[in-house]
N, C-alpha and C positions, 0 to 999 in steps of 0.2 A: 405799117406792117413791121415798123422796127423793132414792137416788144415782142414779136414770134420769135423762139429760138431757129438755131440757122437749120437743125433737125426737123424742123416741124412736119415736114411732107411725112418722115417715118414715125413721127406721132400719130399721125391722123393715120397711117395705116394699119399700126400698129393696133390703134383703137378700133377702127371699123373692124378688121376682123374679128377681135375679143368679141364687141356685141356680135357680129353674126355667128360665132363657134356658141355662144352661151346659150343662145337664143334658139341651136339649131340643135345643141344637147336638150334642151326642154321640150323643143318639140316633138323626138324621137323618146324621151325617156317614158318608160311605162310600156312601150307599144310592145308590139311582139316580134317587131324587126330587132328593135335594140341589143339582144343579145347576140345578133349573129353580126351585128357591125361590131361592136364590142371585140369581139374574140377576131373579126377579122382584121382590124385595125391594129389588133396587138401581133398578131402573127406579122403585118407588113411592119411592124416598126422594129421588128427582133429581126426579122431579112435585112431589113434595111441598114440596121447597124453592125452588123455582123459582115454585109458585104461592104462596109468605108471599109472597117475594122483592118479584114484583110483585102481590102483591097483590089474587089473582086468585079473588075468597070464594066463587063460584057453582064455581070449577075447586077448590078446599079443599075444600067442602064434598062435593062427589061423592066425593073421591079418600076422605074420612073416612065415608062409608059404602058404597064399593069396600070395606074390610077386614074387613068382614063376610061379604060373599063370599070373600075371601080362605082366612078362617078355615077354610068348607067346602071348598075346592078344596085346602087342606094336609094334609084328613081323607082325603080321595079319595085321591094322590097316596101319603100314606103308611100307607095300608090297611093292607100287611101289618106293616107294622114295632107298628102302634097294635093291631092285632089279637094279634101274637106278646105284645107288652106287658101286656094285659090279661088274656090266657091267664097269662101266669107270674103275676100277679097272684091269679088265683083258683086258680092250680092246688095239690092239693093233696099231700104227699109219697106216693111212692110205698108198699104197702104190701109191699113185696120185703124182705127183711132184706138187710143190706151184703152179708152174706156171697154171695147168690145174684145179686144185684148183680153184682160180683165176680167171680162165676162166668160169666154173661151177656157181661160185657166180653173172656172170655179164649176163648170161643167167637168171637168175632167179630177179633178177633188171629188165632187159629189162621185163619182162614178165609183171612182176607187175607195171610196169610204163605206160607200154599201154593198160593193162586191167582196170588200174585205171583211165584213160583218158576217156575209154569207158561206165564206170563203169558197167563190168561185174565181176563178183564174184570170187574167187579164193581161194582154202582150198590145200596149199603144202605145204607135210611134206619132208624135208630131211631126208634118215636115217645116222643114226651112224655108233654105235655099235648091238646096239640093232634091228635085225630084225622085221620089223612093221608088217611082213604077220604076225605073231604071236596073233598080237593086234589087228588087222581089222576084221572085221564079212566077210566081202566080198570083190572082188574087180575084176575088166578085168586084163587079163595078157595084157601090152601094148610093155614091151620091144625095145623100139624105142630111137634114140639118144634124149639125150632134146636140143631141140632148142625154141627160140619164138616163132617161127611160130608154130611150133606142140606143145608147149602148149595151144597157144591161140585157135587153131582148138579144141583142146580135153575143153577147158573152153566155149567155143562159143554157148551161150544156143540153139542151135538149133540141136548141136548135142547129140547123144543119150548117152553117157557116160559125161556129164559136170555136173551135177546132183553127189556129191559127193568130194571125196579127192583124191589126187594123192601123190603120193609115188614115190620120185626122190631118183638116186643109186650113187652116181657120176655124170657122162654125161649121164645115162641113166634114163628116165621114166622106170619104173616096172610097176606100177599098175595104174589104175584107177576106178571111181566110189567107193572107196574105202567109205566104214563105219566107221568111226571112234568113238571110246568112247565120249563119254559126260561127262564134270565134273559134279561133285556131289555136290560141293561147290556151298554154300547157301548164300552166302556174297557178289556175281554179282549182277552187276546191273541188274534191269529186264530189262533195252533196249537191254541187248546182244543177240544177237541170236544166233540161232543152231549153223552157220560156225563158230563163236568163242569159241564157247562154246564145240564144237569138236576138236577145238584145242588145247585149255585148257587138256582135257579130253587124249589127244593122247600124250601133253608133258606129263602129269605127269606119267605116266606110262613108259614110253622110255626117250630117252635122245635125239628124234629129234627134229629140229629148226622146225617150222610149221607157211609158213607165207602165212596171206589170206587181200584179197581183195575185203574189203564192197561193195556190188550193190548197197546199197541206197547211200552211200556218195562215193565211191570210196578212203575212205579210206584207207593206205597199215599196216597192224600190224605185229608182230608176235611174237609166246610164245616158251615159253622156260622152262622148270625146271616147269612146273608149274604154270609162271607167263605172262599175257597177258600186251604185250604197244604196245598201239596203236596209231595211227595217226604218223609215223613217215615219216621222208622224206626218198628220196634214199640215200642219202652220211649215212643217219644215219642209214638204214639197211645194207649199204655194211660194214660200222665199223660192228657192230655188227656178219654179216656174218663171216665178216673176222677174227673176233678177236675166234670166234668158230669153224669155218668149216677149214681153213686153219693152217695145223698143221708146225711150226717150229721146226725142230729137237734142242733142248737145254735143259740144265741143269735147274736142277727146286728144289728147296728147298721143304723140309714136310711144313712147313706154305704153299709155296704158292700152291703146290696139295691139299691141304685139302682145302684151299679158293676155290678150282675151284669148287669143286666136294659140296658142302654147299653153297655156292654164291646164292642167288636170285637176287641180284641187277644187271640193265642194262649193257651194257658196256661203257665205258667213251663216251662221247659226245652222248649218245644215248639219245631220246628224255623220257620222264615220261609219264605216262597213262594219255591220255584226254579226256576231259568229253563227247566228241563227240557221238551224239547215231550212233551206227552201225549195220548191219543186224549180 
């Protein structure tokens, strides 16, 4: 241990913190907390220096046990993002082989390829980890294999459950007419409507993939983490599906787990949000 400098202990803390402050800006940025930590973080560092400045040890003193509170009010704040976190955390690989996997993803392709054709509407969340009954207001038990056909009958407006979300398990439909959250995020465009805007609302709180299908354009989108791209083709939802839904049993480094579980961005060759108005 002779070649460590005699500092090293304030190296290595130096550095743990850096990865955990970088690692915990990524996983906050985009959400819809992030601007209110923003502006409050800036307001305690302008108290903060203002009270050495002059001087002011009874106004120090408070503001350094203010950030204890702080702490719980960052837990509140970002509920879902820390809840989705912890879920990938424990969650355990699926017990599907690729193959049926695979299979699972081209079902949900064909779906969205022909309700986009038709342009009839479409709000399907995949689950994870994370149980969706938890997060829905309501929904029909449907229990049925998915196929296209029986989703397209359950989306088909003339039936009495199309009105709403559905909730895929695997091969199987669970639920439908489901209610899904609504984002709260104020930085949408106003031509989004409700069905994306329920999507929005159901990734950020879970970790499922949730892809709908505009009636006015026949658009196909889907979110994620949080984040909505929309107008994509099929090759560039089945990457995308695949590169999420399809688990490869392999070795994985702490960089690249922590990149997954913080990532907002697309998957390679995935298409970027376009300006296209959608319902």
């Amino acid at each position: 241990m002779d070649w460590l400098p005699k500092d090293w202990r304030a190296f290595v803390e130096i550095l743990i913190l850096a990865i955990g402050i970088y690692y915990a800006v990524m996983l906050v940025r985009g959400t819809r907390g992030a601007p209110v930590v923003t502006g409050f973080l800036l307001v305690l560092m302008v108290l903060t220096v203002l009270a050495r400045a002059l001087d002011l040890e009874v106004f120090e003193g408070l503001l350094g046990n203010f950030f204890a509170f702080f702490a719980v009010g960052v837990i509140v704040i970002f509920q879902p993002e820390l809840r989705r976190v912890l879920a990938e955390l424990g969650s355990l690989p699926f017990f599907a082989s690729t193959r049926e996997q695979r299979e699972n993803i081209e079902v949900i392709i064909k779906t969205a390829e022909r309700l986009a054709d038709v342009r009839i509407g479409m709000l399907l969340a995949i689950e994870q980890s994370i149980q969706l009954q938890e997060v829905v207001e309501s929904g029909i038990v449907v229990d049925a294999e998915a196929t296209p056909e029986m989703l397209e009958t359950i989306f088909f407006p003339n039936n009495a459950i199309h009105d709403g979300g559905v909730i895929l398990c695997g091969n199987r439909i669970m639920n439908a007419a489901c209610i899904f959250p609504l984002t709260q995020r104020q930085d949408l465009s106003k031509s989004l409507g409700t069905r994306h805007r329920a999507a929005i609302g159901l990734s950020e709180e879970t970790d499922a993939v949730v892809v709908v299908v505009s009636e006015e354009t026949g658009a196909v989108s889907y979110a994620y983490k949080g984040q909505l791209i929309r107008g994509v083709t099929a090759e560039e939802l089945r990457s995308f599906l695949t590169s999420v839904l399809v688990r490869i049993p392999r070795s994985r480094t702490v960089g690249e787990w922590l990149r997954t579980l913080v990532t907002r961005e697309p998957a390679a060759g995935v298409a970027k949000p376009a300006r296209a108005k959608t319902d």
